[in-house]
N, C-alpha and C positions, 0 to 999 in steps of 0.2 A: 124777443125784445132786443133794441139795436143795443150794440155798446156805447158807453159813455164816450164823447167825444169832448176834450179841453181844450182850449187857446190859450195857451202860452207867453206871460207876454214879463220880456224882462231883461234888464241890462248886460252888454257884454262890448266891452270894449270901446265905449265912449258912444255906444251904437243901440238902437233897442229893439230889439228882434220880440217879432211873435211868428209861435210858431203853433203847431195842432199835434196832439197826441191821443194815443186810446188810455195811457194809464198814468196816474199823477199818483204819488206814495211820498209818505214820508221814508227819506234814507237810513239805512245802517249807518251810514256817515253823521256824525257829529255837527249840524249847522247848517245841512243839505235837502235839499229835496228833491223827488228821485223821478226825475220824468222819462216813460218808456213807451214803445212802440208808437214813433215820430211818421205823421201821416203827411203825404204831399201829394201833387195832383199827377196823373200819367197822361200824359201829351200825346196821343197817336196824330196831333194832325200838323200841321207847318208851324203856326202861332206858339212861342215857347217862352213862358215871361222869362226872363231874364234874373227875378228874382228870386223866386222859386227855385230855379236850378240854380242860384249860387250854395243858397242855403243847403240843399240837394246834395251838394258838392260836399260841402261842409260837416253835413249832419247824416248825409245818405249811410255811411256804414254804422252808424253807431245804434249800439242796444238799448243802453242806459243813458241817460244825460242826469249829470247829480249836477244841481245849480245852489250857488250859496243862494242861503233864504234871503241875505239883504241885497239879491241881484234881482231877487223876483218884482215886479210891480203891480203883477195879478194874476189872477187863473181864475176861469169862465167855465161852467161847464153850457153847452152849443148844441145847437137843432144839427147845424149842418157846418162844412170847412168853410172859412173864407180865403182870402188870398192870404199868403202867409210873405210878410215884408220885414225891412228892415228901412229904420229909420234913424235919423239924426238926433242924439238927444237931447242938445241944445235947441233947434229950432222944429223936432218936429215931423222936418220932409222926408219923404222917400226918399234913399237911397238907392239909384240907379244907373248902374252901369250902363257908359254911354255904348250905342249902338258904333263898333269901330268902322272910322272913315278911311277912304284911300289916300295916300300920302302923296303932297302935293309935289308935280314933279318940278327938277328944280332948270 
């Protein structure tokens, strides 16, 4: 039998990140919930989103993530991962770093 797979999906910083885990718990922590073992995709080929490896960046070393409950806005338990994003939580859109350009010479 596969393990439980959840999408994560919840505010942080004026921003609203979803993200995929193998375990969702209630925390030891007092007003938390205790999200662990954080899944993301492995890239062997050139194509690397951009947003994925931020979050990557962000959340790559961590074991445990304890999210306050009133940061949460859902959790899904999932057939399979989708793309794991971060968006604006005012209007919505993907948040994506731009592709950097060469500097215009002068």
């Amino acid at each position: 039998m596969a393990k439980s797979l959840y999408k994560i999906t919840f505010h942080n910083h004026g921003k609203v990140y979803e993200l995929y885990a193998r375990s969702v718990a209630g925390s030891s922590l007092w007003g938390f919930t205790e999200v662990a073992d954080l899944v993301f995709d492995v890239h062997d080929g050139l194509v690397i989103d951009p947003t994925e490896e931020r979050l990557r960046d962000e959340f790559g070393g961590t074991r445990v993530l304890h999210l306050p409950m009133q940061s949460i806005i859902r959790i899904e338990e999932v057939e399979k991962k989708g793309q794991a994003v971060i968006r604006d939580a005012a209007t919505g859109e993907k948040v994506v770093t731009p592709f950097p350009l060469p500097a215009k010479p002068r």
